[in-house]
NUTORBA-980861 format. One record per residue (C-alpha): residue number from 1; residue in one letter; x, y negated, z. Coordinates in steps of 0.02 Angstrom, whole numbers, m for minus. Layout:
N
pos->NUM; code->A; px->X; py->Y; pz->Z
...
This chain:
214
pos->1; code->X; px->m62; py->965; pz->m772
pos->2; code->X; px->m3; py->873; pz->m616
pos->3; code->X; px->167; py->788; pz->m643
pos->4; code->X; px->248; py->742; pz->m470
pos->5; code->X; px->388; py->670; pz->m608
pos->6; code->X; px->271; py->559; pz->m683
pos->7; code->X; px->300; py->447; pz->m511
pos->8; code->X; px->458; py->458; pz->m529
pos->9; code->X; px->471; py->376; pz->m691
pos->10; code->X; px->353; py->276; pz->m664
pos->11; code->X; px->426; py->190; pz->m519
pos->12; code->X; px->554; py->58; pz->m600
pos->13; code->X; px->707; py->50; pz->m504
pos->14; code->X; px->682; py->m128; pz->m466
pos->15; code->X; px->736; py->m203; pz->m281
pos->16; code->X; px->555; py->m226; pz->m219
pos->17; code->X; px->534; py->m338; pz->m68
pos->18; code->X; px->536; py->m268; pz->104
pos->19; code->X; px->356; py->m150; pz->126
pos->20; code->X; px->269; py->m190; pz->289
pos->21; code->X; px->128; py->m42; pz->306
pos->22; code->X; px->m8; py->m40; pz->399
pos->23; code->X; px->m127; py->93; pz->328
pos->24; code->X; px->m262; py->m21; pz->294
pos->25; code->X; px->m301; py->72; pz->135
pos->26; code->X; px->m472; py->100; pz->43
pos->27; code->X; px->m583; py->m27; pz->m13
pos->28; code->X; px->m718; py->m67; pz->m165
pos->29; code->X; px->m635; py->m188; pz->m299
pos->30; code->X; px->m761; py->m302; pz->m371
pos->31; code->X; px->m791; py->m306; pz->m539
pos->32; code->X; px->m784; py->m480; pz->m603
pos->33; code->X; px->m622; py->m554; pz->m627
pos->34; code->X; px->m614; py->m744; pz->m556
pos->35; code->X; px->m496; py->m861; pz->m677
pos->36; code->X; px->m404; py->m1001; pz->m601
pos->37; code->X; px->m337; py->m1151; pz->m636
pos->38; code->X; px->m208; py->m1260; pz->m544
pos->39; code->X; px->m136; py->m1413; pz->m598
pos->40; code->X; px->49; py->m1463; pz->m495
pos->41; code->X; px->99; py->m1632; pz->m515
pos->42; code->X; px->254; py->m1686; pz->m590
pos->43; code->X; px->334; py->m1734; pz->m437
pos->44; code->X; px->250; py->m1601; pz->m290
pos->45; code->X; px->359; py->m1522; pz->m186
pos->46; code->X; px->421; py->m1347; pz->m208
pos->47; code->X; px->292; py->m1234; pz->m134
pos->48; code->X; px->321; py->m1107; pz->8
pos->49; code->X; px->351; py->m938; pz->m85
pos->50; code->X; px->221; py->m808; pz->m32
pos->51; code->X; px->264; py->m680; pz->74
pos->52; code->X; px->277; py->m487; pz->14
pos->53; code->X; px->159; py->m376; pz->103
pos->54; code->X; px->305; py->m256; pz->132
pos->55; code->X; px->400; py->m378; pz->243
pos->56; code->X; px->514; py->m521; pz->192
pos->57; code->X; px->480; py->m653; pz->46
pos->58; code->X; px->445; py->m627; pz->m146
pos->59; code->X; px->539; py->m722; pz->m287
pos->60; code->X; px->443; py->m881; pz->m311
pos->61; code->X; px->284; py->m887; pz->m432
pos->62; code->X; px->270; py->m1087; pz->m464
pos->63; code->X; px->105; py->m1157; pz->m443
pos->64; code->X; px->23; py->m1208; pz->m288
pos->65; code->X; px->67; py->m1092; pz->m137
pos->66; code->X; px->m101; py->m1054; pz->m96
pos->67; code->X; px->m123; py->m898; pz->m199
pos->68; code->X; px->m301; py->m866; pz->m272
pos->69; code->X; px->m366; py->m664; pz->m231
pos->70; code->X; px->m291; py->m544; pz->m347
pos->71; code->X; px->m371; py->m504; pz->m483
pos->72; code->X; px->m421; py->m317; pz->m510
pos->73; code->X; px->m297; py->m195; pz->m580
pos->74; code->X; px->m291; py->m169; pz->m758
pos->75; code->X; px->m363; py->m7; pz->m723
pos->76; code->X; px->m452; py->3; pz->m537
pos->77; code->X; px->m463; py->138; pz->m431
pos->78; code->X; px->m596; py->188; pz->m297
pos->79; code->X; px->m605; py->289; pz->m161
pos->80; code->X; px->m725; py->346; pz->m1
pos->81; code->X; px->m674; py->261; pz->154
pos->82; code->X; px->m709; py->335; pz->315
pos->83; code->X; px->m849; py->290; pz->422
pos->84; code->X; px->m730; py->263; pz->570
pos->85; code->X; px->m631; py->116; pz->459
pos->86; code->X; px->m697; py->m89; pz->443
pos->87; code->X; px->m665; py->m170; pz->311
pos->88; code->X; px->m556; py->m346; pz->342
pos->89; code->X; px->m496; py->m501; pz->241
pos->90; code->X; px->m354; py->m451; pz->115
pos->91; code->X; px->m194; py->m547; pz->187
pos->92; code->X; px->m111; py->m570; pz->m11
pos->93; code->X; px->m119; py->m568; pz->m175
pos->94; code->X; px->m35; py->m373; pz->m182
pos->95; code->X; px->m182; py->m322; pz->m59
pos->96; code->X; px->m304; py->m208; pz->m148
pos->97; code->X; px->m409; py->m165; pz->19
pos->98; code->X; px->m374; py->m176; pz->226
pos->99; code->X; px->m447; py->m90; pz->352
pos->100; code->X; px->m440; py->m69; pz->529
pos->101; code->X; px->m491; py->60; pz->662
pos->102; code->X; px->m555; py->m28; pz->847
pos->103; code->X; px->m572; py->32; pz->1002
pos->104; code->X; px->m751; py->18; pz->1073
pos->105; code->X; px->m720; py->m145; pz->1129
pos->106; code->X; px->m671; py->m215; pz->960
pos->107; code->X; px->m500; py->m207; pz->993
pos->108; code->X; px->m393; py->m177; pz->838
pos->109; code->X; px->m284; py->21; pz->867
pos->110; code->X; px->m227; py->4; pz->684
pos->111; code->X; px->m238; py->m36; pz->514
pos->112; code->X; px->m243; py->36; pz->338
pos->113; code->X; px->m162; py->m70; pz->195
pos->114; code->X; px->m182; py->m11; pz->11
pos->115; code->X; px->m53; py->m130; pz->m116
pos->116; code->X; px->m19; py->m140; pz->m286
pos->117; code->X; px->79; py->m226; pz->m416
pos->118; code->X; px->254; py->m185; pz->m324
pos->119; code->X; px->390; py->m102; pz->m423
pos->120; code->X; px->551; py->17; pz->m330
pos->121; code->X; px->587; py->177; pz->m335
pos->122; code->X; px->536; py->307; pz->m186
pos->123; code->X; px->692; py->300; pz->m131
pos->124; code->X; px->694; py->101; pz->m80
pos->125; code->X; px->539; py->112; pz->m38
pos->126; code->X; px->512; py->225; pz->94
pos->127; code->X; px->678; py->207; pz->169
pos->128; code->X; px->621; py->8; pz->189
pos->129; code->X; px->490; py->125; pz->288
pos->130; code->X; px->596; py->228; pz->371
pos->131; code->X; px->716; py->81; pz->436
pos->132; code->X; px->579; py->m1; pz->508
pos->133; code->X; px->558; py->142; pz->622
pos->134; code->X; px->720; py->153; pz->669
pos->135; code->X; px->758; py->300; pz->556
pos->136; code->X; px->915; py->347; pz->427
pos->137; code->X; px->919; py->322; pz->257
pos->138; code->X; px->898; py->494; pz->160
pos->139; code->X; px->924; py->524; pz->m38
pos->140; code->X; px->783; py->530; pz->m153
pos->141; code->X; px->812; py->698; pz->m177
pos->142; code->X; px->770; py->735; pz->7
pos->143; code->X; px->636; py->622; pz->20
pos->144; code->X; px->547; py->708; pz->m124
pos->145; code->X; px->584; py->856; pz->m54
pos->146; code->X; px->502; py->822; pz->112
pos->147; code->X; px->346; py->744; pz->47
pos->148; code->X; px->201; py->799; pz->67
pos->149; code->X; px->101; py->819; pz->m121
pos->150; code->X; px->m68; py->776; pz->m144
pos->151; code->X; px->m153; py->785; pz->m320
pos->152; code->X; px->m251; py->634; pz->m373
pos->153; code->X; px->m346; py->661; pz->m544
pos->154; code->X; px->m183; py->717; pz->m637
pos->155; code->X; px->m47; py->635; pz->m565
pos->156; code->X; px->11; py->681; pz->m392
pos->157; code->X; px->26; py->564; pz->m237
pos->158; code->X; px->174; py->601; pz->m108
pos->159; code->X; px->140; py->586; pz->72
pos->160; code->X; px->256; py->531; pz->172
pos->161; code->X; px->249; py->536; pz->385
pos->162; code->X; px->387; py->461; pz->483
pos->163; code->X; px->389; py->415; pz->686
pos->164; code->X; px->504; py->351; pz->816
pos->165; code->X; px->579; py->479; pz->936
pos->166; code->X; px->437; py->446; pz->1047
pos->167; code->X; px->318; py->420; pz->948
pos->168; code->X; px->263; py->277; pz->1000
pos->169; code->X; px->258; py->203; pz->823
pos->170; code->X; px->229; py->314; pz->675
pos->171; code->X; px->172; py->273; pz->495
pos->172; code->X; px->96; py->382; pz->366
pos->173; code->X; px->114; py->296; pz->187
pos->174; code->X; px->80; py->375; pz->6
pos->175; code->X; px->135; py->326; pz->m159
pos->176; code->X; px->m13; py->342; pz->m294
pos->177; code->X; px->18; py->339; pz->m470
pos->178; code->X; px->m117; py->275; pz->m557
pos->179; code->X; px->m151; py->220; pz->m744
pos->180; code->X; px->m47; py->74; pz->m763
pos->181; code->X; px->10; py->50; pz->m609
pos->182; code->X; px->57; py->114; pz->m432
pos->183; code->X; px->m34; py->114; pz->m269
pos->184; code->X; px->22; py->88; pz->m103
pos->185; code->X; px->m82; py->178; pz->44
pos->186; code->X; px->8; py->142; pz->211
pos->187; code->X; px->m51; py->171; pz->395
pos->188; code->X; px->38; py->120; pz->554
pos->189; code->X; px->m1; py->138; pz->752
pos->190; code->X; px->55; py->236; pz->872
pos->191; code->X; px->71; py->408; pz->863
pos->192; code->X; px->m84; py->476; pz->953
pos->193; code->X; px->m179; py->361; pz->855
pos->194; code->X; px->m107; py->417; pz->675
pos->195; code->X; px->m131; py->591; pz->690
pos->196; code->X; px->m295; py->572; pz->744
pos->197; code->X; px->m329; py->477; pz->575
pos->198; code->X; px->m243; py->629; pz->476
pos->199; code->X; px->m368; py->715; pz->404
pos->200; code->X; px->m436; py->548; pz->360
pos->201; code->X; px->m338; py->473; pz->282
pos->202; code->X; px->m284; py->627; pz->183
pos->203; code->X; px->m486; py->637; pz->121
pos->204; code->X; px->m456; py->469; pz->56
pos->205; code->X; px->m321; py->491; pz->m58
pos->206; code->X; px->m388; py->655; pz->m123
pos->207; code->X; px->m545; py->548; pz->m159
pos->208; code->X; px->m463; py->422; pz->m256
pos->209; code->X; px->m511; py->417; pz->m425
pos->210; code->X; px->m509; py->300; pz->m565
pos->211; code->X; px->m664; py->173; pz->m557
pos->212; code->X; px->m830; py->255; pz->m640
pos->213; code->X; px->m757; py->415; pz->m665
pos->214; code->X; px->m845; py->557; pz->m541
C-alpha cells in the first residue's frame, strides 16, 4: 500500500536551508564508497561553511572546506534518465545527480538537480520554492492538497509545479521518500522549456526504484 503519509512523517520538521532547484535530477550512483581523511591543524583558520544546494549557507561541518563527493545513500536509488538530459559535475556534497538540457549549440536551457540528506517538512520546503518565484506562502494542508501524487515502489512522491505570472520562470520539484531517506528532484527554466520536459521528467520519477531491484 502507498502511504502519501509516510512523507509526511518522514519529513522532520527541521528549518532546512534555503532549496535552490534546478531539475537536474537522475543520475547512476557508484558503488564504491571513497573514505577520507583530513587532518586541520591546531591553529587553521575557520573554514568557509559550504553552501546548501537550496540557496543560502548550511551550519558549519568542521574540517577543511573543501568537501570530498558524497558518499552514496545508505540505501541508493536509480532511475532512467532521458536521452534528451547530459550528465554534469555534482556542485555539493547533497548532490545525488545534475543534469542539463542544451540547445543545439550547447547552450545550457536548464537543469535537473536530484538532493539528498536535507531534512523540513513540505511545508518549508516548497514554500522556500514558491517564494523564489515570487509566489505566497500556502498551508501544508493546501500544498498536499494540490500536489500532484506519483507512486514510487510503495511510497508516493508529490509533484509539485509552480510559475511566475508569466511564466517566464517555472519549476517543477518532487519530494521522494525513499528507504532511509528523502529525495529531492527539482527542475527550473522557463516555462516553455519545463513543460516541454513534463512527460520527462514525470517517466523519471515513476522509474525510480531502489538500486538492484527491477
Amino acid at each position: 500500500m502507498r502511504r502519501t503519509s509516510s512523507l509526511i512523517r518522514n519529513l522532520a520538521v527541521v528549518a532546512a536551508a534555503p532549496l535552490a532547484i534546478a531539475l537536474t535530477a537522475c543520475s547512476d550512483s557508484s558503488d564504491g564508497v571513497q573514505v577520507y581523511e583530513v587532518i586541520v591543524p591546531p591553529n587553521a583558520a575557520k573554514p568557509t561553511q559550504p553552501a546548501s544546494p537550496h540557496g543560502g549557507s548550511m551550519p558549519s561541518l568542521g574540517g577543511s572546506s573543501m568537501l570530498p563527493p558524497a558518499a552514496p545513500a545508505s540505501n541508493p536509488i536509480e532511475w532512467d534518465v532521458p536521452a534528451e538530459w547530459t550528465k554534469i559535475n555534482n556542485a555539493n556534497s547533497f548532490d545525488r545527480a545534475r543534469y542539463a538540457i542544451n540547445d543545439e549549440n550547447g547552450s545550457p536551457l536548464a537543469m535537473i538537480t536530484v538532493t539528498a540528506g536535507i531534512k523540513g517538512a513540505v511545508g518549508p520546503n516548497v514554500n522556500r520554492w514558491r517564494g523564489q518565484l515570487g509566489l505566497d506562502s500556502l498551508s501544508e494542508e493546501e500544498l498536499i492538497a494540490s500536489a500532484i501524487k506519483v507512486p514510487v515502489g510503495e511510497e508516493t512522491a508529490l509533484v509539485f509545479d509552480m510559475a511566475t505570472a508569466d511564466r517566464s520562470r517555472q519549476t517543477i520539484a518532487a519530494i521522494v521518500p525513499v528507504p532511509g531517506d528523502t529525495y529531492f528532484f527539482k527542475i527550473s527554466a522557463s516555462g516553455d522549456i519545463v513543460d516541454a520536459q513534463r512527460d520527462a521528467f514525470m517517466n523519471c520519477l515513476r522509474s525510480i526504484r531502489v538500486k538492484g531491484e527491477k
